[in-house]
C-alpha positions, 0 to 999 in steps of 0.5 A: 550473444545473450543481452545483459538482461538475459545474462542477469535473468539466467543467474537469478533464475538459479539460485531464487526460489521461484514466489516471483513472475518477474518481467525479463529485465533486470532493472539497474538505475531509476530517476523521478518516474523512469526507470533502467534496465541493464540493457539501457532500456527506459521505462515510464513507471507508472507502478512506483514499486508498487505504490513505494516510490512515491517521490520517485526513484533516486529523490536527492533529498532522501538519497542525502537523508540516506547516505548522511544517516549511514554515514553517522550510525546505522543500527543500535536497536530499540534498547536505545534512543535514536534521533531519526526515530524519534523523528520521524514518530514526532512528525507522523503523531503531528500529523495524524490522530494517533498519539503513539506509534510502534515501528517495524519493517514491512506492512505485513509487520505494521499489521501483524502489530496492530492485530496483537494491540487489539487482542491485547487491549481488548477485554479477556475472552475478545480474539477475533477481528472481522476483515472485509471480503477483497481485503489483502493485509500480508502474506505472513501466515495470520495476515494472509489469514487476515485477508479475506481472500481464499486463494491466498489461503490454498496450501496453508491450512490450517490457518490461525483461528481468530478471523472471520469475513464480512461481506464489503460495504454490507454493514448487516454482514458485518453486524452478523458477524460479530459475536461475544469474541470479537474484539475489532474490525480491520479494513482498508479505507481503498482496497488496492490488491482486489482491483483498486476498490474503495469503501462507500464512506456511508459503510465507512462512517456505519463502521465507526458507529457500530465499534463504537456501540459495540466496544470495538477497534477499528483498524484501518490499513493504510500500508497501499493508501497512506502518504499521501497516495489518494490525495490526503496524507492518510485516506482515513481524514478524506472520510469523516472517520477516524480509526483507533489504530493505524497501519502504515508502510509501502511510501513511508521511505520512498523505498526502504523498508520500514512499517508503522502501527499508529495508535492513542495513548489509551490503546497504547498503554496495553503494549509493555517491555516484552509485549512486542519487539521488532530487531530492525523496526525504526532503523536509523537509517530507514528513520531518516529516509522516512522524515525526509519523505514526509517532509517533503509530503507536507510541504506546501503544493505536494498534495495539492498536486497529487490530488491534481493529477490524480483527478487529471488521471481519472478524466483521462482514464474514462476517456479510455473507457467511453471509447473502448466499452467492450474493453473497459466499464469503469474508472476507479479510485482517488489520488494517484491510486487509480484502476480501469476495470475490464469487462467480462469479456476482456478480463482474459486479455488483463496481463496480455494488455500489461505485456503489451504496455512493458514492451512499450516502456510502460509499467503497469499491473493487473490488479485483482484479476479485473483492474489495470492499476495505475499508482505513479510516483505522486511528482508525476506531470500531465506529459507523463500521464498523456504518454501512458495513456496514448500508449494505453489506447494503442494496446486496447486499439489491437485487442 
């Protein structure tokens, strides 16, 4: 007899376009950081939804927030006022450099927002922005062109115009590719989907300097670092730079959908009634669950813990590496944002070793063809991070 798994499997397998290379289990309940299969099989999430869930699954004050909010209004759209937009835009301006925010429904949105801000804002004759080699900012069409990673590219052609790459933390490349069009340079304070990367702040603080001297907009991509995710509400206060425009989505509900551009009153300003819209941005709903998340986040201790596991994550994870060195070279990261980079010889082994943890009740990825990601809810205990890592050196110790 087919397990209820498989009966789910099959039914999906049918009627969804195949974009997905979905794990065989159909997951049907989740509490803090574990989650349930159909089948009744527990796993340790230590994925989050990919960098989503960051109080866990099912956290009573947001599932309050969503029930209240969907029992009082759900949608009216943005042709009105609404309390939890209005909200949660107070809370997120209070706490960040930004004096304005625009709301949509996914971090692709957020950015797509973000790069017509800086084409409209900047002077006629300015379009194109610089994005950094290994960057990910979406997978609709002019964010997958954003992203400055040809493989997202293959099979779309032909592609926006309006972009140009610059080689990561090499400011002459950069500086090389500016030209009379350029209008901004977009990146991501700590790379997630190339292999949990970040940017060396002396490039960082190079970045700002050069916008700065050249009249242009620095945009950073928070949707994967934002919320607290590396141990600071936004990644951006870690580095001594500050951003003209912001981008932020993934945790900012705790799982709903919902995206943010953040930005300053200045740069605000080129955004009028008919300039940009979005039908579901700021949902009601999704408002309410966001301001009980980032509530919670600014609470006393919640970050402090974050940077705490995250910092116990890493002591961990090198560990791992001193003892399986033809397996591992390197431990990278911040908060509870963390990757341990493969060697050359074992990158073939990165999604069998990804398997292998599954199979465990451990759920990992492989990020960028060359990193084990790590991005727990931020509510995970040092028990949880032993018992993934001893879960981990049982899978190399086979490798």
């Amino acid at each position: 007899m087919e397990s209820e798994n498989e009966l789910i499997k099959k039914r999906a397998d049918d009627v969804f376009i195949g974009t997905y290379a979905r794990y065989p289990a159909a997951m049907v309940a989740g509490s803090g950081c574990e989650l349930t299969d159909a089948d009744g099989r527990r796993y340790v999430d230590f994925l989050a939804g990919i960098a989503v869930c960051a109080l866990g699954h099912c956290h009573p004050a947001v599932t309050s927030a969503i029930a209240g909010q969907a029992g009082r209004l759900v949608h009216v759209s943005n042709l009105y006022y609404t309390k939890p937009q209005t909200e949660l835009a107070e809370l997120l301006t209070a706490n960040s450099f930004a004096d304005k925010v625009f709301m949509g429904n996914s971090g692709a949105e957020a950015n797509e927002a973000a790069i017509k801000l800086a084409r409209i804002a900047s002077p006629k004759g300015k379009y194109e922005i610089i994005t950094l080699s290994g960057s990910f900012h979406g997978r609709t069409l002019t964010t997958v062109t954003a992203t400055a990673q040809p493989k997202f590219h293959e099979g779309f052609e032909p592609l926006p115009h309006g972009f140009v790459y610059a080689e990561m933390d090499d400011i002459d490349s950069v500086k090389a590719a500016i030209t009379g069009r350029t209008c901004a340079i977009m990146c991501e304070p700590l790379q997630g989907e190339s292999g949990v990367r970040p940017l060396d702040l002396e490039f960082l603080r190079a970045l700002r300097a050069l916008c700065d001297e050249q009249g242009l907009l620095l945009i950073f991509d928070e949707v994967q670092t934002g919320m607290g995710r590396t141990g600071t509400l936004f990644a951006y206060e870690q580095t001594g730079v500050t951003p003209d425009i912001m981008t932020l989505a993934k945790a900012l509900a705790n799982g709903l959908p919902i995206g943010a551009m953040l930005t300053t009153d200045k740069l605000a300003a080129a955004f009028v009634p008919g300039t940009h819209a979005s039908t579901f941005g700021g949902n009601p709903v999704a408002c309410a669950a966001a301001t009980a998340t980032l509530k919670i986040m600014l609470a006393d201790g919640f970050l402090e813990h974050v940077r705490e596991m995250g910092d116990y994550t890493r002591k961990r994870l090198e560990a791992v590496r001193e003892k399986f060195p033809h397996l591992a070279s390197q431990v990278r990261g911040g908060g509870l944002l963390n990757g341990l980079v493969l060697t050359d010889a074992a990158l073939e082994h990165g999604p069998a070793i990804v398997n292998a943890m599954f199979d465990k009740g451990f759920l990992i990825n492989f990020a960028g063809g060359c990193a084990l990601r790590f991005a727990p809810p931020l509510i995970v205990e040092k028990v949880q991070i032993d018992n993934v890592i001893a879960a981990l050196e049982e899978v190399l110790a086979t490798m």
